[in-house]
C-alpha positions in Angstrom: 286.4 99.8 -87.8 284.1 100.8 -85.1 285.1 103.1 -82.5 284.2 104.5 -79.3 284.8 107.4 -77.8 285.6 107.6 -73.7 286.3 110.7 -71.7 286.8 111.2 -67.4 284.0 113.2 -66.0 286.4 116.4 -65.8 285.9 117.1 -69.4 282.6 118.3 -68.0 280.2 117.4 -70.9 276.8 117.9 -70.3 274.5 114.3 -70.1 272.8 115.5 -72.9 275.8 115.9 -74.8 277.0 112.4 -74.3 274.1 111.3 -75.4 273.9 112.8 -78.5 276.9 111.7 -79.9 277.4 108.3 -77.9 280.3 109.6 -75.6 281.4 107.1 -72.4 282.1 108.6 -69.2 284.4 107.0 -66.2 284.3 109.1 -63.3 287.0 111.0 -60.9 285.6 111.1 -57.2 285.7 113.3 -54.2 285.5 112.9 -51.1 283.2 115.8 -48.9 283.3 114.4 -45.1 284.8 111.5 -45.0 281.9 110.7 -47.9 283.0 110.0 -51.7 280.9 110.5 -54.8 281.3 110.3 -58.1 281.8 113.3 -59.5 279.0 113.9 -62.7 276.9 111.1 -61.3 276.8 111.4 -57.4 277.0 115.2 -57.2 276.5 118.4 -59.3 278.5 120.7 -59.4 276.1 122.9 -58.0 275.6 120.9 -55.3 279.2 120.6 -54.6 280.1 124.0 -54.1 277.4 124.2 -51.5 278.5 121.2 -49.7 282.2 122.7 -48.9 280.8 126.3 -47.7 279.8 124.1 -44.4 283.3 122.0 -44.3 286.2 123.5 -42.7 288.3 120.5 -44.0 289.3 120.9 -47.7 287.7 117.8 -49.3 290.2 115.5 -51.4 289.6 113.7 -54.5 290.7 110.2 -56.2 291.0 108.9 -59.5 289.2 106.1 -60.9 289.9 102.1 -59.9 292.0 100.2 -63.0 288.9 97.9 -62.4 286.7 100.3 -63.4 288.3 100.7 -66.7 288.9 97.3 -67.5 284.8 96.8 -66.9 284.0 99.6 -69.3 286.5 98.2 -72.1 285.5 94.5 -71.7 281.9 95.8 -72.2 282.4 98.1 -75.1 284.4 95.2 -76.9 281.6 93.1 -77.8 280.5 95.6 -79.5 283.2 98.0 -80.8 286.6 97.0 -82.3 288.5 99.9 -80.8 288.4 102.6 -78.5 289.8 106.0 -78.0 290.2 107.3 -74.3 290.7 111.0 -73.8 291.8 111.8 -69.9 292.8 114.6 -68.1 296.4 115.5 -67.8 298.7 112.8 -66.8 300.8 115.7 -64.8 298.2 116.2 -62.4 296.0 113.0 -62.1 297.0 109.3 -62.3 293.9 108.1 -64.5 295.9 108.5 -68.1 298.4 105.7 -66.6 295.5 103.4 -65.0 293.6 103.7 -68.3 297.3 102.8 -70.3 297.5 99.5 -67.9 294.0 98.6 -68.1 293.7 98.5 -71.8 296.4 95.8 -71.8 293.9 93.7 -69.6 291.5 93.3 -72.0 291.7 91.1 -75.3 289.0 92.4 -78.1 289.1 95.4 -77.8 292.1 98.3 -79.2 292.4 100.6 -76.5 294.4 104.1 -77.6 294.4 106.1 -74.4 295.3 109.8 -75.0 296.6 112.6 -72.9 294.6 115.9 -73.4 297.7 117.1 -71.3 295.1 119.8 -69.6 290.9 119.5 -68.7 287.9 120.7 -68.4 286.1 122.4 -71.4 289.3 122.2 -73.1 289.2 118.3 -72.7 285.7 118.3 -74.2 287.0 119.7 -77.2 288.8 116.6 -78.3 286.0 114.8 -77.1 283.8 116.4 -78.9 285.9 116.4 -82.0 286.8 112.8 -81.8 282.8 111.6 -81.2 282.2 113.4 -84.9 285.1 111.3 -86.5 284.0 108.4 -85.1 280.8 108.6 -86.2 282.4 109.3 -89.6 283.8 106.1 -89.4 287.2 107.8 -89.4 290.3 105.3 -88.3 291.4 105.3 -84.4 295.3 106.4 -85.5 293.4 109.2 -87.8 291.5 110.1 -85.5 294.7 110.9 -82.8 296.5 112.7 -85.7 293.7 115.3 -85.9 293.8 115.8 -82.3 297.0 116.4 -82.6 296.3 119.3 -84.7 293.9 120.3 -82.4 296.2 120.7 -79.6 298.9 123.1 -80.9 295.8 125.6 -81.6 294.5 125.1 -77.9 295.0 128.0 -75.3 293.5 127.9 -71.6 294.1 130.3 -69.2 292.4 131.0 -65.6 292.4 132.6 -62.9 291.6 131.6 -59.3 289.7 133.9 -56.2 291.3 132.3 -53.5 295.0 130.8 -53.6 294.4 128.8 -50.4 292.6 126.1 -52.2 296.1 125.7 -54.8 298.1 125.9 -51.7 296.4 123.1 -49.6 296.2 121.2 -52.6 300.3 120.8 -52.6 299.7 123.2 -56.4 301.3 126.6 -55.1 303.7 126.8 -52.3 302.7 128.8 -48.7 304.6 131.7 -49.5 303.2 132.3 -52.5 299.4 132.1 -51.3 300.7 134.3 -48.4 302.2 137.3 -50.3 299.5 136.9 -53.6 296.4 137.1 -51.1 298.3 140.1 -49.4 299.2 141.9 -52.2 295.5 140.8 -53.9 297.2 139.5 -56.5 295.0 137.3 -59.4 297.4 135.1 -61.0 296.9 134.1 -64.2 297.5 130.0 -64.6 297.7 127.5 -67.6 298.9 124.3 -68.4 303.0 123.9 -69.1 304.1 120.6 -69.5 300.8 118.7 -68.5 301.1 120.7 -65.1 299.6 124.1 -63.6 301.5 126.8 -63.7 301.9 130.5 -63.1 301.6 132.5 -66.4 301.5 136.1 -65.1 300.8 137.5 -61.4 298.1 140.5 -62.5 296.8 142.6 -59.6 293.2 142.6 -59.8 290.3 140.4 -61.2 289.1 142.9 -63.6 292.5 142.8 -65.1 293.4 139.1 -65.4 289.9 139.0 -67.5 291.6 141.5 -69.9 294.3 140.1 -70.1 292.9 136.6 -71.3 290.5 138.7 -73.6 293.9 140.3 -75.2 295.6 136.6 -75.5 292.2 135.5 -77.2 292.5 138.6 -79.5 295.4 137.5 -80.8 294.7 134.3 -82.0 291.7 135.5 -83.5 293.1 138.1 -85.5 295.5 135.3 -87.1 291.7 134.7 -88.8 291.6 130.5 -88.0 287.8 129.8 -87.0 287.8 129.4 -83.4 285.7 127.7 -80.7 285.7 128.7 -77.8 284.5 128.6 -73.9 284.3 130.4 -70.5 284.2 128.1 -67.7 283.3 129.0 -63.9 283.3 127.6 -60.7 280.3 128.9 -59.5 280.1 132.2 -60.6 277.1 131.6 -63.7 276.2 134.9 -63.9 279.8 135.9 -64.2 280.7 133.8 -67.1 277.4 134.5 -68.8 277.9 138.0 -68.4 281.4 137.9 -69.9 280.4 136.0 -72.6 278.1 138.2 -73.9 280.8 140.8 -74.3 282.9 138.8 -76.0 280.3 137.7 -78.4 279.7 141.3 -79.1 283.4 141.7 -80.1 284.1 138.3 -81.3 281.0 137.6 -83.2 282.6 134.7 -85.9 283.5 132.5 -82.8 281.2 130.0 -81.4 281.1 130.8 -77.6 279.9 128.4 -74.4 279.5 128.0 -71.2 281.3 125.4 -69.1 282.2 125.1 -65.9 284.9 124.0 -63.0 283.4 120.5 -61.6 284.1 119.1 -58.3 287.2 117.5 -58.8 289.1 120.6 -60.5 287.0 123.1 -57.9 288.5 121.1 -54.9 291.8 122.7 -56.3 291.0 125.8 -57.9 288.0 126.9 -55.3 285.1 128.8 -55.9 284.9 131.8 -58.0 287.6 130.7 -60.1 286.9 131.7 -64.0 288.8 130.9 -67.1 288.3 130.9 -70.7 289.7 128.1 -73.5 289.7 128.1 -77.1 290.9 126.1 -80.1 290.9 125.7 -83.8 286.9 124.9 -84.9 287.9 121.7 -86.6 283.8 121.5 -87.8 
């Protein structure tokens, strides 16, 4: 059976990557201005974060059309017999559900939609994963079980600069944002339950790095190969900085960068910074 591997841009896999190992992408959008693009096509991320330093209004985003699906899947089936769809979290984004309802549109073609039940470079390592069974020729339902496995060895953790942006964005109520940017506090997130969620308030940045350094540490020292990445939103230097200390220390675990895209830094703002890792399946 031939299969083929789809992800949403927030997985955040380089063009090249998707290349390489024959990954489809459906976009998220946001909108800057009253203007959408499509996030990964229309706008870098680069690009992005300089856009909203000269809005005063937050910009919003959007998940992809149904008909956008159901174009991608009716393609795809005249060449592949199944596909595997791996989307962001279905607890904060409605494209799991839209990709669920479109693959019942479409005759020829098995779609398995999958909730990564998180994002970002986290995401990318079922992706990832997946694209390398497929090419295998490994079965669709085998295929799922293995990412399965992946995800009770996946940890994610971050930490955001400015709470204002979780605030406006309906993920962190007012009094929260009020007394953490008061107090200076750098709460630690991660995903509970396919949703953001506080994990620990820590005072300072410097801190909240340490502390996802000492969760990391602990996984490691159970001695399961890890993969592992530090994502940004537009702090480069930052995230290559920290990973060359932790290469230092953690020298058997493959390390990159990644980084928060458009549609994840409309919530999370700039200078947010987070680290994920996972069991190295390969």
């Amino acid at each position: 059976m031939k299969t083929a591997i789809i992800t949403d841009s927030t997985s955040y896999i380089p063009e090249t990557l998707r290349k390489e190992w024959n990954i489809y992408m459906i976009p998220l959008n946001v909108v800057i201005g009253g203007e959408s693009f499509k996030e990964e096509m229309d706008i870098t991320a680069e690009q992005f974060y300089e856009e909203v330093q000269n809005e005063q209004k937050l910009p919003t985003t959007s998940q992809p059309s149904i008909g956008q699906f159901v174009e991608l899947f009716e393609d795809l089936s005249k060449e592949y017999d199944a596909a595997i769809c791996i989307l962001l979290s279905s607890g904060i984004s409605g494209t799991y559900q839209t990709s669920v309802a479109a693959g019942k549109m479409v005759d020829g073609l098995e779609v398995f939609s999958y909730d990564s039940e998180i994002s970002c470079a986290a995401q990318g390592f079922y992706v990832l994963a997946a694209s390398r069974m497929a090419r295998e020729g490994m079965e669709p339902q085998n295929i799922l079980k293995k990412l399965d496995e992946l995800k009770a060895t996946l940890r994610a953790y971050f930490m955001v600069d400015d709470l204002d942006h979780l605030k406006r964005g309906g993920r962190l109520s007012g009094a929260q944002a009020f007394v953490g940017n008061l107090l200076q506090v750098k709460p630690l997130l991660h995903f509970e339950n396919k949703v953001i969620v506080p994990f620990e308030k820590i005072r300072t940045k410097k801190r909240a790095l340490k502390r996802i350094e000492q969760l990391f540490s602990e996984d490691y020292q159970k001695g399961i190969p890890l993969q592992a990445a530090i994502i940004h939103a537009n702090r480069p230097q930052e995230a290559s900085d920290w990973m060359e200390e932790l290469k230092n220390q953690y020298p058997e675990t493959e390390f990159q960068i990644s980084y928060f895209g458009p549609v994840i830094g409309t919530h999370l703002g700039e200078g947010a910074l987070g680290m994920t890792w996972a069991k190295k399946l390969f």
